[in-house]
C-alpha positions in Angstrom: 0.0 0.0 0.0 1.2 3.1 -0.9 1.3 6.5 1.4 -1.1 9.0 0.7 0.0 13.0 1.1 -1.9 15.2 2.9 -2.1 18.8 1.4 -2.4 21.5 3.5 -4.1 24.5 2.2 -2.2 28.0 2.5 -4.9 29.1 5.0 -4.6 25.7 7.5 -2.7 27.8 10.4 -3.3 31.2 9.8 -5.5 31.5 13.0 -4.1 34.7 15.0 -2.2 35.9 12.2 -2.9 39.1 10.6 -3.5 39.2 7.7 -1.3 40.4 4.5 -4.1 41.4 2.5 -5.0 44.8 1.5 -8.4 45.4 3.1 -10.5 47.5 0.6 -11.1 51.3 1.2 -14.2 52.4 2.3 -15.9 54.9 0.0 -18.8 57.2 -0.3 -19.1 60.1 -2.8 -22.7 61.1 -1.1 -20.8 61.7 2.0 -17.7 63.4 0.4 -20.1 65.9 -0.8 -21.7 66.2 2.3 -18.4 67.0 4.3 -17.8 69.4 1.1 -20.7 71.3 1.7 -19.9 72.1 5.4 -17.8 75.2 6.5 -14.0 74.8 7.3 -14.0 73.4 10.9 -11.0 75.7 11.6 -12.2 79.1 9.8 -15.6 78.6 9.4 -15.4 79.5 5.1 -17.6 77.5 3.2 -15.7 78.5 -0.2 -13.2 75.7 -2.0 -13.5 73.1 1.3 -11.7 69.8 0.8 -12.7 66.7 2.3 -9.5 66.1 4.3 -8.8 62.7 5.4 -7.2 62.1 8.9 -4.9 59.5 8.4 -3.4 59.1 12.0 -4.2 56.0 13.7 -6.6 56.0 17.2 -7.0 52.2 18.2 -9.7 53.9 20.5 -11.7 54.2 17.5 -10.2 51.3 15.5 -8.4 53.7 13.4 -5.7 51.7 11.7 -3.0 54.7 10.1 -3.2 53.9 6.2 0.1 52.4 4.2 1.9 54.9 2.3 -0.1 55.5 -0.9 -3.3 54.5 0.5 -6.0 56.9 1.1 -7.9 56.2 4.4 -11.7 55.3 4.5 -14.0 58.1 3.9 -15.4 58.2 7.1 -12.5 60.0 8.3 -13.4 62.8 5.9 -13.3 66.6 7.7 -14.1 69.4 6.0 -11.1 72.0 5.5 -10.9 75.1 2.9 -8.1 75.0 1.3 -5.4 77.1 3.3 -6.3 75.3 6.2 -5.9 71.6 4.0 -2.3 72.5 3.0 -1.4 74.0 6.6 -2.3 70.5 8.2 -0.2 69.1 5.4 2.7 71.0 6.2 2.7 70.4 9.8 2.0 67.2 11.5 -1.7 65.7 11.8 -1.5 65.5 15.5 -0.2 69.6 15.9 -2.8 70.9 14.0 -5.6 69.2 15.3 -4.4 69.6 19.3 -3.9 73.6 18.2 -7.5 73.3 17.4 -8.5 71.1 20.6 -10.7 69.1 18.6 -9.6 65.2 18.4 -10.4 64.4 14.7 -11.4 61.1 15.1 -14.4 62.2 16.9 -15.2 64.9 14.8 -15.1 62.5 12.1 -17.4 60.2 13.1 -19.8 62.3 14.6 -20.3 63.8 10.7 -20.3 60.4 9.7 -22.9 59.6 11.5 -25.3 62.8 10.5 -23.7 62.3 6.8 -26.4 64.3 4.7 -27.8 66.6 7.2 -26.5 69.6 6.4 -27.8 71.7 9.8 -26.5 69.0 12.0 -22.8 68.6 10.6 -23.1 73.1 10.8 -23.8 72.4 14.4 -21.7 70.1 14.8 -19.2 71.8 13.3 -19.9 75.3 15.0 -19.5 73.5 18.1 -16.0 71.8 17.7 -14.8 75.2 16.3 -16.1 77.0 19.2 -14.3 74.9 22.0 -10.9 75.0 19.7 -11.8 78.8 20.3 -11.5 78.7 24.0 -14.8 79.7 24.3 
């Protein structure tokens, strides 16, 4: 009788081991536009905002930080004009946001979930800009 060989698929002990592959990006034009059509959460300007991803990790929100390359989802999407966008870009995430007081993980999920209401993510936003303010 002869031996038989067992095959073992590429996936037999991968158990607890993270995994390799790429996870796909999140993405939603509807609420791109929405975060577009909110005011700067720094200045308040509602002319050319970006949607500006935060792309700094927060495992208390189960934030991973993207690769290089990779966009993060877009429900890390704040709304910046476009000063404001390239002044976070030129200094770290993290001093920009603590200048502001406002942790933008929060931020960004609390427009995430009023995505569409535009009075909500106004009051929202007012609010955020108002305790960066000192106020």
């Amino acid at each position: 009788m002869r031996p038989q060989r067992i095959i073992r698929p590429d996936t037999a002990f991968s158990v607890g081991r993270p995994s390799t592959k790429k996870r796909p990006r999140d993405e939603d034009g509807k609420h791109l536009a929405f975060i577009r059509g909110l005011g700067c959460v720094k200045c308040g300007d509602h002319r050319s905002v970006d949607a500006a991803h935060v792309r700094m990790a927060s495992p208390v929100h189960g934030k991973q930080e993207p690769g290089l390359g990779q966009k993060p989802d877009d429900k890390w999407a704040l709304p910046l004009c476009r000063s404001h966008h390239n002044e976070q870009h030129d200094i770290s995430e993290d001093v920009f946001w603590s200048g502001l007081n406002i942790n933008p993980c929060d931020l960004a999920l609390a427009l995430w979930g009023c995505s569409g209401d535009d009075d909500l993510g106004e009051a929202i936003i007012s609010l955020q800009r108002s305790k960066g303010a000192g106020v």
